[in-house]
C-alpha positions, 0 to 999 in steps of 0.5 A: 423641414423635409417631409416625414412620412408613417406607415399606415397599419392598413398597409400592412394589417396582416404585420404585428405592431412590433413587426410592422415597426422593424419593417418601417424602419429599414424601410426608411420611415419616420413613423409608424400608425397603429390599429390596436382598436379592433373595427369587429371586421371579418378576418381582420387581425387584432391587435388589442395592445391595452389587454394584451401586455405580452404585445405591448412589451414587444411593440415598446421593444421595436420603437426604442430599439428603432428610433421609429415613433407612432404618430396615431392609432385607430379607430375610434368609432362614434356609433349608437349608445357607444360609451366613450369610455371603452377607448380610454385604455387604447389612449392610454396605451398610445401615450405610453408609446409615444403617440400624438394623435387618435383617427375617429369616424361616425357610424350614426345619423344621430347629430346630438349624440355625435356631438356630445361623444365626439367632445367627450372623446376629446376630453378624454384625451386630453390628459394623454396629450392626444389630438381626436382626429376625424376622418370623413368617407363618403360610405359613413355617417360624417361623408365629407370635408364640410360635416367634419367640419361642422362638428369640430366646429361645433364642439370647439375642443382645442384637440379636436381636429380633421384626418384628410386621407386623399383617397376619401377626399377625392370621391366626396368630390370636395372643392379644393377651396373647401381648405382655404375657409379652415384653420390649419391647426385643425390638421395634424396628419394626412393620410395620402394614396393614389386610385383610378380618377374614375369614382366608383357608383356602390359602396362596395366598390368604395370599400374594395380600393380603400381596403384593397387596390390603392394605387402609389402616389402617381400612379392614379388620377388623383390630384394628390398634391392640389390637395397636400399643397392646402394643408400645413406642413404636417406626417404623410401616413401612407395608407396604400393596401394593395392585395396583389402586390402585398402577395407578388412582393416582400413586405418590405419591398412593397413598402419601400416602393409605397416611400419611393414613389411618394417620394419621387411624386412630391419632388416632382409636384 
């Protein structure tokens, strides 16, 4: 089977839904991922998908009318005292749209919390036929490949699984061998970029590439496909925001050469 491939909200945060949608497909992507889940970061558009019906409504229009499905929406945050109810509707929503799977990450040292939230998120979803997928970045609560594992272990919700982004993975300096010890049905996605092999020693350092400079597949010194050649065959969702490109290129142009080069990349490794 070839290899499917999303474009990542991140990519292009500053797209609408239904924008980001048209642009995905002509561009030649099977997917698309969503960020109706505002993060309460500054300046960062919002797109609330379950408040905002004139938006829903245009965002179903663009998946009908292109054939493009969603593959997940983000993010869900495990942070102190959060009700894991409040993200219900965006389930809900990516339900309706056809999603298959929801991007989650920790932003608390509470271990019993983390635990009993992320496993009543799972149960959660489930009704909407939606997997819990977590993320583990080296400057948040669940650092790497080992304590997301640990938690989904723990709380052994048949939804539950691990987002594997190669950029987060590379600079948690996780053992390639880490993988082999996990059951592959855990993963359900990936999301997949290129950085300098150089990892950076703040955190603020960490969060400019990951939001803002990210590199083509290749382009970089990561070893992107040692890690993808672990996981099963599953969507790459190309997380590749670059600021400077997005400005010096058209939208579309600069996430066609995101497809390209991924493309030329994975055919050549």
């Amino acid at each position: 089977m070839a290899t499917q491939f999303s474009l990542a909200h991140l990519t292009l945060l500053e797209c609408s839904p239904a924008e980001m949608t048209y642009i995905a497909a002509e561009a030649g992507y099977d997917f698309v991922s969503f960020r109706p889940i505002a993060l309460g970061t500054v300046d960062e558009p919002q797109y609330p998908l379950a408040e905002n019906k004139g938006l829903l409504r245009e965002t179903k229009a663009a998946l009908l009318k292109t054939g493009v499905k969603l593959l997940d929406i983000e993010m869900v945050r495990i942070y102190d005292q959060v009700n894991p109810k409040i993200y219900e509707p965006a389930f809900e929503v990516a339900a309706e749209l056809g999603g298959r799977h929801v991007l989650t990450t920790v932003l608390t040292n509470d271990r019993s919390f983390t635990l009993d939230c992320f496993s009543e998120i799972c149960e959660l979803a489930k009704p909407y036929g939606l997997t819990i997928d977590l993320e583990f970045l080296p400057w948040y609560n669940v650092k790497t490949l080992k304590e997301a594992a640990d938690i989904v272990n723990t709380v052994k919700q048949d939804n539950a699984g691990i987002l594997v982004d190669t950029l987060h993975f590379h600079r948690s300096k996780v053992q390639l061998e880490e993988l082999d010890a996990l059951p592959s049905k855990w993963f359900h996605y990936a999301h997949v970029c290129d950085a300098p092999g150089e990892i950076p020693t703040t955190k603020e350092e960490l969060i400019h590439t990951a939001r803002e400079e990210r590199f083509y597949l290749g382009e970089g010194g990561i070893p992107i496909s040692d890690i993808l050649n672990k996981l099963p065959e599953i969507p790459y969702s190309l997380e590749i925001p670059h600021a400077k490109r997005s400005r010096e290129m058209s939208k579309l142009d600069y996430v066609k050469e995101c497809l390209r080069t991924a493309k030329d990349y994975l055919e050549k490794n």
